[in-house]
C-alpha positions, 0 to 999 in steps of 0.5 A: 845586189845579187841577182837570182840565177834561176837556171841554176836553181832549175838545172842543177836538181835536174841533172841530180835526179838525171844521174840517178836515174841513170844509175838505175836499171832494168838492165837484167841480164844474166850471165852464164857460167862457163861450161866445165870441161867433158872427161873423155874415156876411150878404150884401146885394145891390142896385143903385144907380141914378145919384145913387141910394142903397140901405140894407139894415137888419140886427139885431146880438145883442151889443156887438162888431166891425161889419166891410162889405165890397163884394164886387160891382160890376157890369157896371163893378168899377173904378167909385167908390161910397159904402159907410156904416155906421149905425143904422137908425131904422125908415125910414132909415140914419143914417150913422155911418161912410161912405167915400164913394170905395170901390172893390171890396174896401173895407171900412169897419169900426165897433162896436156899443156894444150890440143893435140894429137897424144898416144898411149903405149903398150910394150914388153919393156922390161922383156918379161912375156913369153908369149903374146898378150893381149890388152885393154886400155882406157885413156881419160881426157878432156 
């Protein structure tokens, strides 16, 4: 004869309706999304003298797009110059990415593969000034 197992027959909704239960929840946290990352502009300005070159260190915060432009040219806008990208070492600009025939308006563009201390440059690279130029810059980052 078989006997009636009544806590099994008790138990066994209790732990159903438990798991269930425990499968709900108030829980309502919300998460956020991430930051995106701030664009940084800055501006440089100087003057290259004739066979002359002029470096403007700058910190970028994060890995990301390294966009410089030149902005400036004075008292001549339609003179050729050289605009570089690079890493700075503490005493000088160690070229990456140069175009040494720019003009107004040209930009080079580059990426920071991490933080770190970059520079742009300005020169006569090409030996085209006859006479002191100045210049501004803007150099975009994150």
């Amino acid at each position: 004869m078989r006997r009636f197992d009544f806590q099994r027959v008790i138990l066994a909704p209790a732990l159903v309706l438990g798991a269930l239960a425990a499968g709900c929840s108030d829980d309502n946290t919300v998460v956020a999304a991430p930051t995106p990352p701030v664009q940084i502009s800055e501006s440089f300005a100087g003057t290259v003298s004739v066979h002359g070159a002029f470096s403007h260190p700058f910190d970028v915060a994060r890995a990301g797009a390294v966009t410089a432009q030149i902005t400036s040219l004075s008292p001549d806008d339609t003179v050729t110059v050289g605009i570089a990208l690079g890493t700075w070492n503490g005493s000088a600009c160690q070229l990456i990415i140069a175009n040494d025939a720019a003009k107004l308006s040209t930009s080079v563009l580059g990426t920071a593969t991490a933080p770190g201390t970059l520079c742009v440059r300005m020169s006569d690279a090409a030996g085209q000034l006859t006479a002191p130029t100045s210049y501004e810059l803007r150099v975009d980052h994150y």
